[in-house]
C-alpha positions in Angstrom: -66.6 -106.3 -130.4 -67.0 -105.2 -126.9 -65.4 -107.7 -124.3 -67.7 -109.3 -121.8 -66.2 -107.9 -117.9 -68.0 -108.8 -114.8 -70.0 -106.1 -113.7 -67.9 -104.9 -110.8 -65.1 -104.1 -113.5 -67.2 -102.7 -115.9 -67.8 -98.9 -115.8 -71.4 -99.1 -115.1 -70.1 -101.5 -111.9 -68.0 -98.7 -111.0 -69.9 -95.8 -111.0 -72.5 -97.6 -108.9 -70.6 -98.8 -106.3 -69.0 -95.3 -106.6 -72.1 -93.7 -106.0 -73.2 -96.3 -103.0 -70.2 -95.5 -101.3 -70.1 -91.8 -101.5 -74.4 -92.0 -100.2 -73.9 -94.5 -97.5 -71.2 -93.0 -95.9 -72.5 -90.2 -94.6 -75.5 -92.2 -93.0 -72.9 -94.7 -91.5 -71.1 -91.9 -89.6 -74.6 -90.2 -88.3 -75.4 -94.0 -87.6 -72.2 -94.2 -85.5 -72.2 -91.2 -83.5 -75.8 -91.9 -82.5 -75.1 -95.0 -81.3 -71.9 -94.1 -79.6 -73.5 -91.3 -78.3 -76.4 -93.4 -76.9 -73.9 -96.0 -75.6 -71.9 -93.4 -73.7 -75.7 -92.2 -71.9 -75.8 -96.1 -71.3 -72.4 -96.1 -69.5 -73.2 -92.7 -67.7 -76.4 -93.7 -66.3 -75.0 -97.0 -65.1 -71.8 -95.3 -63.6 -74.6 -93.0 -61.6 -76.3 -96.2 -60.3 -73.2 -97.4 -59.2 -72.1 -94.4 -57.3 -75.4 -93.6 -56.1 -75.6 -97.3 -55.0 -71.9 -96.7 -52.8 -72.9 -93.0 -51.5 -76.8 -94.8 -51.0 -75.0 -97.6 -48.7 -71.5 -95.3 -47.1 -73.8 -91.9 -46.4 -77.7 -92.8 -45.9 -77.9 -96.9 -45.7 -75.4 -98.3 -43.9 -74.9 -94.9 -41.3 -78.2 -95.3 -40.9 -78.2 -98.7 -39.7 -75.2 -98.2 -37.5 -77.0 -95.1 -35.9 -80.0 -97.5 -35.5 -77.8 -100.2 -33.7 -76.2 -97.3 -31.7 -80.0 -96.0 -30.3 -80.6 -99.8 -29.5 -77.8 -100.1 -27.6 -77.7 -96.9 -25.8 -81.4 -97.3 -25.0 -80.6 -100.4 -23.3 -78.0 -98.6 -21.2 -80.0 -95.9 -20.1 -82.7 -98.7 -19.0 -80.4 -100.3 -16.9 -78.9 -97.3 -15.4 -82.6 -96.5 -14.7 -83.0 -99.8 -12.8 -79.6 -98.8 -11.1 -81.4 -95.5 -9.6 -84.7 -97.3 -9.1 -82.6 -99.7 -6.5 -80.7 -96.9 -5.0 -83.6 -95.4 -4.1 -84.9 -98.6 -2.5 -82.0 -98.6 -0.4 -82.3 -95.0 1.5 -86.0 -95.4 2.0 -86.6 -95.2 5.6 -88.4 -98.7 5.6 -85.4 -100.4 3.6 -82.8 -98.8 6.1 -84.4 -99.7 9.6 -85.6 -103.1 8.2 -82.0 -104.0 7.1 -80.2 -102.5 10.8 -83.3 -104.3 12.9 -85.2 -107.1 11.3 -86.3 -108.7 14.5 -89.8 -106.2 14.0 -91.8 -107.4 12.5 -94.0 -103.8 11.7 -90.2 -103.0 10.2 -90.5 -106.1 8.1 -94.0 -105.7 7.2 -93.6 -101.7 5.9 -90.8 -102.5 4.3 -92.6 -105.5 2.5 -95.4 -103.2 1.7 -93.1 -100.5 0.6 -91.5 -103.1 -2.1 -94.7 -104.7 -3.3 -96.1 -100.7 -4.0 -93.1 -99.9 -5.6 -92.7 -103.3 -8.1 -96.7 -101.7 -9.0 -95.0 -98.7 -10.1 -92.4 -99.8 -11.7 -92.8 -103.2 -12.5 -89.0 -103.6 -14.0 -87.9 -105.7 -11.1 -88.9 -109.7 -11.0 -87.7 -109.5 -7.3 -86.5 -107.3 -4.8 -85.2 -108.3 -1.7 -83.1 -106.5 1.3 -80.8 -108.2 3.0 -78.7 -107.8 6.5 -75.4 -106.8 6.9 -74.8 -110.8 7.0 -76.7 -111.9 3.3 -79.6 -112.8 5.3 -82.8 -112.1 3.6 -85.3 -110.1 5.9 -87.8 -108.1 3.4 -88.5 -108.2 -0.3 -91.2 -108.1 -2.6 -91.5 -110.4 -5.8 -93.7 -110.8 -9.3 -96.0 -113.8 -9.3 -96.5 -115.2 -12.8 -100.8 -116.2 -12.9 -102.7 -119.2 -14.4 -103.8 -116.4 -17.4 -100.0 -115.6 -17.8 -100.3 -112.0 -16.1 -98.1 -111.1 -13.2 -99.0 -109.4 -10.2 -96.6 -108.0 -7.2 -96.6 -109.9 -4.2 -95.3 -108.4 -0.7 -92.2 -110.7 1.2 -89.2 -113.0 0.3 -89.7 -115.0 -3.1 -90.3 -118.5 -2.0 -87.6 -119.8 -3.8 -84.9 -117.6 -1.6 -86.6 -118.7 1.6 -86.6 -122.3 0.6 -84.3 -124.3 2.3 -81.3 -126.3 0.8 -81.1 -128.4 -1.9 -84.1 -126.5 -3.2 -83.2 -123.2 -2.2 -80.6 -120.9 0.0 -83.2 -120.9 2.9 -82.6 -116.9 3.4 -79.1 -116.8 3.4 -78.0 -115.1 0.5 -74.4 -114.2 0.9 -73.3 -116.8 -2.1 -74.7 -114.8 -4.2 -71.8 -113.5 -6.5 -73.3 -110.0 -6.7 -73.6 -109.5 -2.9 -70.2 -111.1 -2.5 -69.2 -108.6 -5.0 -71.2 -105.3 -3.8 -69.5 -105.9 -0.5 -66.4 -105.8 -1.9 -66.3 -103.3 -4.1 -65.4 -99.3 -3.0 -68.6 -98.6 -4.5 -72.5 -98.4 -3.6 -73.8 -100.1 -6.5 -72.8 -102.9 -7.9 -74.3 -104.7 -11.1 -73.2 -107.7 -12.7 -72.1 -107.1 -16.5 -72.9 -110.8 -17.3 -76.3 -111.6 -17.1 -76.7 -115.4 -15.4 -79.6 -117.4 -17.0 -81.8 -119.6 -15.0 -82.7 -122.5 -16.6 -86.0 -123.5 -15.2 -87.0 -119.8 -16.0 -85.4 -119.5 -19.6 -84.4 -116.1 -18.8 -81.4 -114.0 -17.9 -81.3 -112.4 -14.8 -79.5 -109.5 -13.9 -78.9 -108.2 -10.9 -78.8 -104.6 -8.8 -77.4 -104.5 -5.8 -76.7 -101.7 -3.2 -76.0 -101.0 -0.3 -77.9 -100.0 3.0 -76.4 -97.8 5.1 -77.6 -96.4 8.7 -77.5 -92.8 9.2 -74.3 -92.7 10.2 -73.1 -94.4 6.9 -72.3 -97.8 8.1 -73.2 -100.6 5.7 -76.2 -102.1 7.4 -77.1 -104.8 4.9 -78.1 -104.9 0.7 -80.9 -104.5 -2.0 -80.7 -106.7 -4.7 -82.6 -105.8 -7.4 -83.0 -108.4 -10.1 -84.3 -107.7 -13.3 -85.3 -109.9 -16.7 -83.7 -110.0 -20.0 -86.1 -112.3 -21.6 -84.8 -113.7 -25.1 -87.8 -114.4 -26.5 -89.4 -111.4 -25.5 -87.1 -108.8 -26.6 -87.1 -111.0 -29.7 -90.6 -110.6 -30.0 -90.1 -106.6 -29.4 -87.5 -105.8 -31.8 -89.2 -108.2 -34.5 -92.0 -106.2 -34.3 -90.3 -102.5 -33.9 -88.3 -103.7 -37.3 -89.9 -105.8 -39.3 -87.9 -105.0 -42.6 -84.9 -105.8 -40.7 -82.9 -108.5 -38.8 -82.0 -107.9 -34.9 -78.9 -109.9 -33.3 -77.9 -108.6 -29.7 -75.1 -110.7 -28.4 -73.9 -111.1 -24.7 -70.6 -110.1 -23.5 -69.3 -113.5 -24.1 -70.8 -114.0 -27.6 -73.9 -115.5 -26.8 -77.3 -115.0 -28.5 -79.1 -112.3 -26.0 -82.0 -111.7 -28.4 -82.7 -112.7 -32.2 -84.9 -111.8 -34.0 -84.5 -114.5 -37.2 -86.9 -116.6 -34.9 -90.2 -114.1 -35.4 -91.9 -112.8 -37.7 -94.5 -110.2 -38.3 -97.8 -111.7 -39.5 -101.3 -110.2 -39.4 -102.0 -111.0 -36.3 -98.7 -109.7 -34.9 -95.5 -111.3 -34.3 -95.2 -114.9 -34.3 -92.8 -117.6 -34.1 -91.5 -119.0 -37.5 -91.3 -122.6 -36.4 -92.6 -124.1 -33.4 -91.6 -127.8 -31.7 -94.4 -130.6 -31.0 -95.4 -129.1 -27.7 -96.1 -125.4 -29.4 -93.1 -123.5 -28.2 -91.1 -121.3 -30.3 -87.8 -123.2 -32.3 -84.8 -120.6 -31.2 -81.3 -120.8 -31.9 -80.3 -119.8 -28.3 -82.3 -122.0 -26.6 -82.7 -126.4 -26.5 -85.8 -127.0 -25.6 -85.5 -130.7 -25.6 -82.5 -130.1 -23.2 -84.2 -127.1 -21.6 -80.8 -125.8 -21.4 -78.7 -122.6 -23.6 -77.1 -123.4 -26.7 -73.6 -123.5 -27.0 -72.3 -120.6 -29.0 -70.0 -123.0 -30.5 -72.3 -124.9 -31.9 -74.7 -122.3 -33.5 -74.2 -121.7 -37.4 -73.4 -118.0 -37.3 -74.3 -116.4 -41.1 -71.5 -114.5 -42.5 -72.4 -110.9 -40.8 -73.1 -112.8 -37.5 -69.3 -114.0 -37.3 -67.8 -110.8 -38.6 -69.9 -108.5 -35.7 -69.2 -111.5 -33.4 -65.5 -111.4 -34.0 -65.4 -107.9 -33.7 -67.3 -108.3 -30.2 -65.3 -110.7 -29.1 -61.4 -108.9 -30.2 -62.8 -105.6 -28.6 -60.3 -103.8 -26.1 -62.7 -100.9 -25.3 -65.9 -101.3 -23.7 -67.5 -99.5 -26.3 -67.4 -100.5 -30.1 -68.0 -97.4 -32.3 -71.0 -98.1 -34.7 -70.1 -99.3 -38.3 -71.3 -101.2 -41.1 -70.5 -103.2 -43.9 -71.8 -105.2 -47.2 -71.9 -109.5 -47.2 -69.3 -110.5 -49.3 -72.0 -111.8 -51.6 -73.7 -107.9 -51.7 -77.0 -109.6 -50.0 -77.1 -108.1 -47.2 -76.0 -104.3 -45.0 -75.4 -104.7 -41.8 -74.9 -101.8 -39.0 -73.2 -102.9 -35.2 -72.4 -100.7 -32.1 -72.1 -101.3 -28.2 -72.1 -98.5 -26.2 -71.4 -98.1 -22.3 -72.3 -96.8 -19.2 -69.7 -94.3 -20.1 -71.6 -93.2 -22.7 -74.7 -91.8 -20.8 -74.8 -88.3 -19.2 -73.0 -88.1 -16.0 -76.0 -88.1 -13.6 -77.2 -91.1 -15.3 -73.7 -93.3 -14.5 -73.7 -95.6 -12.3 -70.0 -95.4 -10.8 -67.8 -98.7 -11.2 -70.5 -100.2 -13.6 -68.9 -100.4 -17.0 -72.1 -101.1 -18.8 -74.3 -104.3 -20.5 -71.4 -105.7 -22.9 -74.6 -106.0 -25.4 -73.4 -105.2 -28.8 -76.7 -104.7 -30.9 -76.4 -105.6 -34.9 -79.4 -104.7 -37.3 -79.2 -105.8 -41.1 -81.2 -105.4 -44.2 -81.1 -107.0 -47.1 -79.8 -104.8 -50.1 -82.2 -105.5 -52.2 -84.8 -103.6 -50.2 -82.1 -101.4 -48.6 -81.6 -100.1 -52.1 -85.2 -99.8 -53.0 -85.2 -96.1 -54.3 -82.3 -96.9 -56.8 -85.1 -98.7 -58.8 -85.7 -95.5 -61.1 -82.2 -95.1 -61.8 -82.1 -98.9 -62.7 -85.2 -98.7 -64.8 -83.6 -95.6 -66.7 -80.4 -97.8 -67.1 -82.3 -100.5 -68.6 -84.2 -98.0 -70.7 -81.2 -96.6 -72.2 -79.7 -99.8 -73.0 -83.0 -100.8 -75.1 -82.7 -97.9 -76.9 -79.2 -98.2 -77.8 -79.8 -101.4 -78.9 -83.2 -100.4 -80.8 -81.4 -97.1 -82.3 -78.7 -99.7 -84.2 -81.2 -101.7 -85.3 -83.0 -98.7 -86.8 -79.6 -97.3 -88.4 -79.0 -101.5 -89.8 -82.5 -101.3 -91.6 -81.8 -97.7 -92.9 -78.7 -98.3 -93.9 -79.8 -101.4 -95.4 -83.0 -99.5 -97.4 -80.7 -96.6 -98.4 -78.1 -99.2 -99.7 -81.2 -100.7 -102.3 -82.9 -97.4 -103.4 -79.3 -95.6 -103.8 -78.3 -98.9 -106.0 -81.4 -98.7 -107.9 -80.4 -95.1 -108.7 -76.9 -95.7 -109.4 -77.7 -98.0 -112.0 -80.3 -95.9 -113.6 -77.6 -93.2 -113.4 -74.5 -95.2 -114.4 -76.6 -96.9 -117.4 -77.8 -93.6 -118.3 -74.0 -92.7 -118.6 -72.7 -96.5 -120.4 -75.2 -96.9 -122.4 -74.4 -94.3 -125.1 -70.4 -95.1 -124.6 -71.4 -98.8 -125.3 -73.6 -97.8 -128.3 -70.3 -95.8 -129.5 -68.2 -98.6 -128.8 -70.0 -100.9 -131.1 -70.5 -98.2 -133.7 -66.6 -98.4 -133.5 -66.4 -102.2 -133.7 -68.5 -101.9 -137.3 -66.5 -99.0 -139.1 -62.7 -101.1 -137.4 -64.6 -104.2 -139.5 -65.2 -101.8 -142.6 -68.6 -101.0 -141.9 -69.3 -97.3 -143.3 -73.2 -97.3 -143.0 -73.1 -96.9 -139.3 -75.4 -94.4 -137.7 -75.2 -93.3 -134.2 -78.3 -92.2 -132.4 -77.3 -90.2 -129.5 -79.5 -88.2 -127.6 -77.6 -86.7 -125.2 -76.9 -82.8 -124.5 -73.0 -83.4 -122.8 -69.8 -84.0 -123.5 -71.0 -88.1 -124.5 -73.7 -86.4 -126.7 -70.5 -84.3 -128.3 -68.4 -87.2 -128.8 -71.3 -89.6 -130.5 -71.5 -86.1 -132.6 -68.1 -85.8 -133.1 -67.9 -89.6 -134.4 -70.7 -89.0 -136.5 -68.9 -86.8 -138.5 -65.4 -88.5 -138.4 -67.6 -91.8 -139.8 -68.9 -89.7 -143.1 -65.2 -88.3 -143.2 -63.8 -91.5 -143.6 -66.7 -92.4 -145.7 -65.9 -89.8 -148.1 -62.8 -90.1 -148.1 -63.3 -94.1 -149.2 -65.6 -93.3 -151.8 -63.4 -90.5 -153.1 -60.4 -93.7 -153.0 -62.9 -96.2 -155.2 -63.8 -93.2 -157.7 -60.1 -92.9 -158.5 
């Protein structure tokens, strides 16, 4: 009597797990290499993003920045030495010279006036321009009067303010001032102070231009000083709108805010302030307008890149600070710096002694739209990983359909193969019990079909044989 085996030690069992194995194999290793293979594009791709993201920032983004921050800056010097020639030529017009050796004339005083009021028309750089004797007295000038409907318009004489006498004003005398003290000291004709002063009741820095007047025989016969604006909020306004994509910091010599442009921003009806206070004026970091007074640098909240470029302002031992850039710690931000110097600018443009501004400019960008035009190689990233992970689910449900049809067929196979063995078996089992009358039905053309054949006949043998035994 055959013995009853579980089916994975039977024969049958065997063969078909046999047969699964020696079909699904194959497939598996296809499977695998396509997935490694896909998972290797995956990493590829993503190691391209990632170096094109560090050559993107090192060789295009970031230099870029830094050579925009470098433009700034060396725009600015070249307007200031401008401003420097501008006053020069002031002082050697015939007008200025006489004026400043003889002021008692009053036809001196009024060409001279006339001469400054034409020339702040032409170039209306200056807020005021006034010429002084060889003492600091004031005895010609020419200033900008700020009108009801906000325009300004050149006036001929001495700003009021000079002429007005103390407390209110220095009542002429302006030998105090620490440029003219300065100019008169110095070895040189020109003299310009590289720390802009801010007036309060203006809310603007001044800085000022002064030369000297000398007679024909090159004695120093008095001073022009030339003072010009640097207006926060307006250069704020200016760089806001000139990079509206980007943040503009320009700090002063000592650190301070110069111009910012995080206060502004670019709307459809141009650039606007982001916050105003009750009485409509802008809300600046750099300026208290309840106190109508600068803010402390101290107690401004620098961001990250703000203290880093400040830091590196303030540590500088050269008057110029090569342009550079660098990445926020947190990857939110690029950021490019430079400060260049009077130094910098083509000889006939120097103004001799004058070491420059001290502005270092600092322009950043956020990464995220710095690094705009990796978006295809991210996309391609993303793609790849999709269909990695949609090519292993394919091979699972493959490998899971060629697993149920190759196990349907290795049991029709396998049974195809047992089936006659088992009939055999139990044809055995009958003639061991003493059984002579059994028949075997095989129909198979192999080596099984052989054997049942081959039992056949030893069956009749031994049934012969038996009978021949009884006869006797």
């Amino acid at each position: 009597m055959a013995k009853n085996r579980s089916f994975f030690k039977s024969l049958r069992g065997k063969l078909s797990l046999q047969m699964l194995l020696i079909s699904l194999i194959p497939i598996i290793i296809i499977g695998l290499l396509v997935n490694l293979s896909m998972s290797d594009a995956e990493n590829q791709a993503s190691d391209s993003v990632d170096e094109a993201r560090v050559a993107l920032e090192s060789d295009t983004i970031g230099a870029h920045l830094a050579k925009q921050a470098k433009q700034m800056s060396n725009t600015m010097e070249t307007w200031m030495s401008a401003r420097s020639a501008q006053a020069r030529a002031y002082a050697v017009s015939p007008v200025v010279t006489t004026v400043a050796a003889d002021a008692s004339n009053e036809v001196y005083v009024g060409a001279a006036n006339t001469f400054l009021m034409d020339q702040l028309s032409i170039n209306p750089y200056f807020a005021v321009v006034t010429v002084t004797d060889a003492t600091g007295m004031a005895v010609a000038g020419a200033f900008s009067a700020p009108q009801s409907d906000r325009t300004i318009i050149p006036m001929a004489g001495i700003s009021p303010q000079l002429m007005a006498p103390p407390p209110d004003g220095p009542g002429g005398m302006l030998s105090y001032v620490p440029s003219w003290q300065a100019l008169m000291a110095s070895e040189y004709d020109t003299y310009i102070n590289e720390t802009p002063y801010f007036v309060e009741a203006a809310g603007m820095y001044f800085v000022d231009v002064t030369t000297k007047v000398k007679d024909a025989s090159g004695n120093v016969v008095g001073a022009v000083i030339a003072s010009t604006i640097q207006w926060p909020t307006t250069m704020g306004q200016a760089y806001a709108g000139m990079y509206p994509d980007s943040e503009v910091l320009v700090f002063n010599r000592e650190g301070g805010i110069q111009c910012d442009t995080r206060s502004w921003g670019l709307t459809a009806t141009g650039v606007q302030p982001v916050e105003v206070d009750a009485n409509g004026n802008p809300v600046q970091r750099w300026f208290d307008n309840d106190a109508g007074t600068l803010t402390s640098p101290d107690s401004i909240v620098w961001t990250e890149s703000e203290k880093t470029v400040r830091d590196i302002l303030l540590n500088a031992e050269n008057e110029i600070i090569n342009s550079g850039f660098f990445t926020t710690s947190d990857g939110q931000y690029i950021v490019g710096y430079a400060r260049d110097a009077n130094s910098s600018l083509y000889f006939g443009e120097q103004t001799i002694g004058y070491a420059g501004t001290g502005q270092l400019f600092m322009i950043e960008q956020p990464t995220e739209m710095a690094f705009a035009s990796l978006d295809s190689l991210e996309t391609l990233e993303d793609d790849l990983a999709d269909s990695t992970s949609s090519m292993t689910v394919t091979v699972i449900v493959i490998l899971l359909i060629a697993a149920i049809i190759v196990l349907g067929i290795a049991l029709w196979i396998s049974g195809s193969i047992t089936k006659p063995i088992a009939q055999l078996n139990d044809a055995a089992e009958k003639v061991s019990m003493g059984d002579m009358d059994v028949a075997v039905t095989v129909k198979s053309d192999d080596e099984i079909g052989d054997l049942a054949e081959s039992f056949g006949r030893m069956v009749a043998a031994v049934r012969f044989l038996s009978e021949d035994d009884e006869e006797n």
